[in-house]
C-alpha positions in Angstrom: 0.0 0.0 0.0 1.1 3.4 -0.8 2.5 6.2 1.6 -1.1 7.0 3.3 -0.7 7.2 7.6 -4.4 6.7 7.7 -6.9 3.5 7.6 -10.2 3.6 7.4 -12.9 1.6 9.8 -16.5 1.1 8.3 -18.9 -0.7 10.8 -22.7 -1.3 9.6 -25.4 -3.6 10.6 -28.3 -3.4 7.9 -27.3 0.4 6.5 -28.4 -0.6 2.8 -27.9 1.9 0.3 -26.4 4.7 3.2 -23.5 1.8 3.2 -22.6 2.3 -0.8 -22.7 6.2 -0.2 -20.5 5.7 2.6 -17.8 3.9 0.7 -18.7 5.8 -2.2 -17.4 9.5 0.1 -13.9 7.5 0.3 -13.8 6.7 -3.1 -13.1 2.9 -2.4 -12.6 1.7 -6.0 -14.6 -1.4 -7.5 -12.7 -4.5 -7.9 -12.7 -5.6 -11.9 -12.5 -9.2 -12.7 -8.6 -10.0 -12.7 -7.4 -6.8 -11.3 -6.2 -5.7 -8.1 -7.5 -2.4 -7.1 -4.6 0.3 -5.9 -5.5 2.3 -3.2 -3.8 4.6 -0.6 -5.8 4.1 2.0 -6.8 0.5 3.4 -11.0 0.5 3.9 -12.2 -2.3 6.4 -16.1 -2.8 6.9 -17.1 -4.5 9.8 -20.5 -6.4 9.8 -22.4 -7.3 12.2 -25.0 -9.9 11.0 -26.5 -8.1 8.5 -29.0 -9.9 6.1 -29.7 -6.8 3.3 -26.6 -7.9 1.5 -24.1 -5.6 2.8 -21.4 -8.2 2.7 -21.4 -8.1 -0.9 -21.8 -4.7 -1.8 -18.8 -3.8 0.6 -16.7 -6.8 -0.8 -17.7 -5.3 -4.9 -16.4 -2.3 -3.5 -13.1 -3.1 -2.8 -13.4 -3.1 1.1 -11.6 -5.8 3.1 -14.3 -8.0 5.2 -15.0 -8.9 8.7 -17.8 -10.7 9.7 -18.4 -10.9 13.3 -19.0 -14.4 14.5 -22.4 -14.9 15.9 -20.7 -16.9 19.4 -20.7 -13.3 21.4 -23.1 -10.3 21.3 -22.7 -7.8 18.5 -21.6 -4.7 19.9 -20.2 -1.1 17.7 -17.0 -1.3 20.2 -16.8 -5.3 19.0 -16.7 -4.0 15.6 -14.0 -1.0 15.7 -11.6 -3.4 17.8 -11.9 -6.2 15.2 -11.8 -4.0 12.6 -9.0 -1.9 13.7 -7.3 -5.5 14.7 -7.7 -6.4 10.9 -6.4 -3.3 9.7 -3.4 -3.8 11.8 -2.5 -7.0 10.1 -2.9 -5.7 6.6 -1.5 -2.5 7.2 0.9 -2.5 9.9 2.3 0.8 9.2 -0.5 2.8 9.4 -0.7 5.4 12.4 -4.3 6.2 12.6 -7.9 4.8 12.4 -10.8 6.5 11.0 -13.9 5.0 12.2 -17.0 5.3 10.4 -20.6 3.7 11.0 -22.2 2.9 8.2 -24.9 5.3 7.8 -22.0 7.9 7.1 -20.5 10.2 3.9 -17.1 11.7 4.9 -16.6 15.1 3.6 -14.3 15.4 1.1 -11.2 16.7 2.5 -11.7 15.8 6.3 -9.0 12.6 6.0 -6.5 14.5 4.8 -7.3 17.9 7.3 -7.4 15.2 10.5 -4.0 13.4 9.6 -2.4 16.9 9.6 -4.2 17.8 12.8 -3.0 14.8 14.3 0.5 14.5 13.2 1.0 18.7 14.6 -0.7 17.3 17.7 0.7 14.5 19.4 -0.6 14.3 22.7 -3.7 14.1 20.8 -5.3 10.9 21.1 -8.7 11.8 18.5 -9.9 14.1 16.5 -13.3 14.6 15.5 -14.9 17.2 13.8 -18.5 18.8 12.5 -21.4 15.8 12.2 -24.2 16.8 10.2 -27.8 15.0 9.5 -28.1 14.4 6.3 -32.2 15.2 6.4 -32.5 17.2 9.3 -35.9 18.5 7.4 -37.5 14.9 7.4 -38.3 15.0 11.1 -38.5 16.6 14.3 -36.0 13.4 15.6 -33.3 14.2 12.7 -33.5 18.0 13.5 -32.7 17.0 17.1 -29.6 15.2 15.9 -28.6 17.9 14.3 -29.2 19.9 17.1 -26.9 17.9 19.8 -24.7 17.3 17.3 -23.7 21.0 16.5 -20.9 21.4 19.4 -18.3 23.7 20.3 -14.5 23.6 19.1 -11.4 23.0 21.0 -10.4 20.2 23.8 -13.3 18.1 24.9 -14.3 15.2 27.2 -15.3 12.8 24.8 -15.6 12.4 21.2 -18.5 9.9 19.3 -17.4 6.3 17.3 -16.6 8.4 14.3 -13.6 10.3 14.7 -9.9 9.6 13.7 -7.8 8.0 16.4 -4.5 7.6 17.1 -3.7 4.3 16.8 -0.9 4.1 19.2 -3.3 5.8 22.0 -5.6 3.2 21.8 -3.3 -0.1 22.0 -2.1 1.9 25.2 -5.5 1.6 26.7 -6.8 -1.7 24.9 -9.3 0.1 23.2 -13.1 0.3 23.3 -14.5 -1.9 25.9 -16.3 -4.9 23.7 -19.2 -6.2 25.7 -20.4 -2.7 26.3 -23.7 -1.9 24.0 -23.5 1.7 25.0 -21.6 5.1 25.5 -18.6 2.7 24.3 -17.3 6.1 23.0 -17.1 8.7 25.7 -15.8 5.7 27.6 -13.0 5.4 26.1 -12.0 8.7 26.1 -12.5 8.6 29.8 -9.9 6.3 29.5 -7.4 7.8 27.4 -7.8 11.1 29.3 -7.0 9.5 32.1 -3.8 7.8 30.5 -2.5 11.9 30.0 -4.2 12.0 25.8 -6.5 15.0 24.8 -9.5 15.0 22.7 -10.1 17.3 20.3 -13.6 18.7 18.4 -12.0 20.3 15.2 -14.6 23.1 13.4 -14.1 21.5 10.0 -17.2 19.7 8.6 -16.5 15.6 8.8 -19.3 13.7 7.9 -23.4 13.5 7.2 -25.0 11.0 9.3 -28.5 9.8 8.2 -30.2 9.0 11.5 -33.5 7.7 9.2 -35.2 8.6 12.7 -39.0 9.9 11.6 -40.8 8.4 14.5 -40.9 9.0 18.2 -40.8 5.8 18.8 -37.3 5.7 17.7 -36.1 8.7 19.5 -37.7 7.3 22.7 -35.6 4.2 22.1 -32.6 6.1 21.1 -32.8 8.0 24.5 -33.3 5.1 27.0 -29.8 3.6 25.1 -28.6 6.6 26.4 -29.9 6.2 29.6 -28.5 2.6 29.8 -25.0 3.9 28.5 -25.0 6.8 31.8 -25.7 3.8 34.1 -22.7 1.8 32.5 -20.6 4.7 32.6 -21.4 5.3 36.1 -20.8 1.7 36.9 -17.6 1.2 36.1 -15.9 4.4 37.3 -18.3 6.5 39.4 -15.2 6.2 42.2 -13.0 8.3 39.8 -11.8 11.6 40.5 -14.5 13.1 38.0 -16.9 10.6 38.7 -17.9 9.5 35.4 -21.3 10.2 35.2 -22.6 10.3 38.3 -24.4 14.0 37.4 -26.1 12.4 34.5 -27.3 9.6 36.3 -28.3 11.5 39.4 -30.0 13.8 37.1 -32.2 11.2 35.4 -33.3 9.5 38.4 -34.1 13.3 39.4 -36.2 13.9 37.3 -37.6 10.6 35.6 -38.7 9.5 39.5 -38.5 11.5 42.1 -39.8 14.2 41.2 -42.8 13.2 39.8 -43.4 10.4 42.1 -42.9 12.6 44.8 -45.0 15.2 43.4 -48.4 13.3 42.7 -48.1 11.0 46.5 -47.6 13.8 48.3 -50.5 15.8 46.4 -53.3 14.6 48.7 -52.0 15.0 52.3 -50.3 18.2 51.3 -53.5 19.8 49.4 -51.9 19.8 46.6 -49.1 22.1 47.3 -46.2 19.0 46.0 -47.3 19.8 42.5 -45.3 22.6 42.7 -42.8 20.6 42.4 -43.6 19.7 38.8 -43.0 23.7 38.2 -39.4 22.8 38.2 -39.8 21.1 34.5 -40.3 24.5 32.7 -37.8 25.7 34.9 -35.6 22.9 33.6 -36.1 23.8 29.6 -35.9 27.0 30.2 -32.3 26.8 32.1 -31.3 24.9 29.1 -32.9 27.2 26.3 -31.3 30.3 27.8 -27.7 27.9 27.6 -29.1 26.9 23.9 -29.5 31.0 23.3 -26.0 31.8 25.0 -24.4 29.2 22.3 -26.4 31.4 19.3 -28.8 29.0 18.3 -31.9 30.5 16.8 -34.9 30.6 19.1 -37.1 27.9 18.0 -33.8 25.2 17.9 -33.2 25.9 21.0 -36.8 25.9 22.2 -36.9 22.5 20.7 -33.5 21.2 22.2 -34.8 22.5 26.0 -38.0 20.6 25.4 -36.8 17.3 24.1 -34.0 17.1 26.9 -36.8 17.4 29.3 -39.2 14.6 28.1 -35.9 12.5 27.6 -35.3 11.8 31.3 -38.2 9.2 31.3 -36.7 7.2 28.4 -33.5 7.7 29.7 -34.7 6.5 33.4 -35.9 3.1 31.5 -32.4 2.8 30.1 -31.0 2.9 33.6 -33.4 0.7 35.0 -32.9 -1.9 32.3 -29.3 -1.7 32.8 -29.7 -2.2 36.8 -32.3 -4.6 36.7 -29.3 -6.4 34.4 -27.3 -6.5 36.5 -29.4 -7.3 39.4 -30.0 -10.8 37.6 -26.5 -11.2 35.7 -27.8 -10.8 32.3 -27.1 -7.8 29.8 -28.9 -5.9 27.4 -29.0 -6.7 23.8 -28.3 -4.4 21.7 -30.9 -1.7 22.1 -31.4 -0.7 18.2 -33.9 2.2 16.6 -33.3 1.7 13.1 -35.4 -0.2 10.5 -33.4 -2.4 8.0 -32.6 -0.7 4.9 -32.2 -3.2 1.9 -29.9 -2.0 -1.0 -31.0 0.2 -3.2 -33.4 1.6 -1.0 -34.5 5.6 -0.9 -32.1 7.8 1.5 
């Protein structure tokens, strides 16, 4: 392979077409009959199980192929360590990963932008930069996406599975945890902040992300993963000096239980007067509309933002009380997925 420092990580379960468009943004060439394809930069995909054909359209386009074995759960942080493992052996040389998920298009110019940022940077561990929805117009959900998404520039806490990493940083810390189903991301740069690395949002555009999410349904499943993935954070290092999500988790229970439950008991033998505790929900959205506002988003994203964070602590106070009530009996989520299968060839 020629002179690139990067490798690329795809991982998709079932992405259909928004897999081709995905390859498609790194230009991985199709394989002719009797030729090999030069490239610069070694493409893995990572598959987890799918049954739309994603195999085959990945291997026509000139990917390398892992297909997870069915004898242990399927996990995103299962994927990028295999993946990353594979790219490894068939590309020893190569000095950073850039992990994709499937549902991805890289901007064009992002690769080479990162590798720079990187190689100027070298107690940088990752490097991510501006995620986009690709049809923030189709939904409420996708505009929310958009929404969180839209972050501020400079060092941060924890980057998302798509990102370029350094791969040196991660055989230091073993990588992303495997078994977790969840927040496998920020966990990991937990850990490689607390190894002495830095994170870094960069305020170049990266990727489009095509969250297909039209239904609230899928939101509300989207937000209790999240839930689940606080209360795994919390579980495994809630004794650290930051404590690893203890605010979040405190917060949902906060606000998904105690207040409410607290609020409607105590309604009869106080006349009523606990229901003022349910005041403290607009004061909530508004706290976080006025931070929304303060970070120059117009007035009804913001609005929208405050809202949805508030309705999200009762599907994110299921995902903690699936993840304890897991525990409690010794046996893990699944995977906790929102998306439909999308079949190749299908409409983006």
């Amino acid at each position: 392979m020629a002179g690139s420092q990067i490798g690329i990580v795809v991982i998709g379960r079932n992405e259909g077409e928004r897999l081709k468009v995905c390859l498609q943004s790194m230009r991985v060439p199709t394989i002719d009959a009797g030729q090999t394809a030069a490239r610069t930069r070694p493409v893995v995909y990572v598959d987890s199980g799918s049954s739309d054909g994603s195999v085959a359209l990945a291997r026509s386009m000139g990917a390398q192929i892992v297909e997870l074995e069915m004898n242990r759960p399927f996990t995103a942080a299962r994927a990028r360590n295999e993946g990353c493992a594979r790219l490894r052996q068939i590309a020893p040389d190569t000095q950073y990963v850039q992990f994709v998920d499937g549902d991805c298009a890289m901007a064009e110019g992002w690769l080479e932008l990162a590798e720079v940022f990187l190689n100027e940077h070298p107690q940088c561990a990752a490097v991510a930069g501006r995620l986009r929805e690709r049809h923030p117009e189709r939904s409420t959900y996708n505009r929310l996406c958009d929404i969180e998404w839209n972050t501020q520039p400079g060092e941060i806490g924890a980057c998302g599975g798509i990102a370029m990493y350094r791969i040196g940083a991660l055989k230091q810390v073993n990588g992303f945890k495997s078994d977790m189903i969840a927040g496998e991301e920020p966990e990991l740069c937990f850990r490689l902040r607390e190894a002495g690395w830095h994170i870094y949002r960069h305020e170049a555009e990266m990727a489009l992300h095509d969250a297909a999410m039209t239904r609230l349904a899928q939101w509300w499943k989207r937000a209790t993963r999240a839930g689940y993935a606080y209360a795994l954070g919390a579980s495994l290092h809630s004794d650290s000096p930051e404590r690893y999500r203890v605010k979040e988790t405190l917060s949902i229970w906060l606000w998904g239980l105690v207040v409410p439950v607290l609020g409607v008991v105590l309604a009869v033998p106080t006349q009523g007067i606990s229901l003022i505790l349910l005041c403290g929900y607009p004061m909530l959205a508004c706290r976080v509309y006025r931070y929304m506002r303060g970070r120059d988003f117009p007035a009804r994203e913001a609005g929208l933002y405050a809202c949805f964070c508030v309705l999200a602590k009762f599907p994110q106070l299921q995902g903690q009380l699936r993840f304890w009530l897991g525990w409690l009996r010794s046996k893990p989520s699944g995977l906790i997925e929102y998306k439909a299968v999308q079949t190749a060839g299908g409409k983006l």
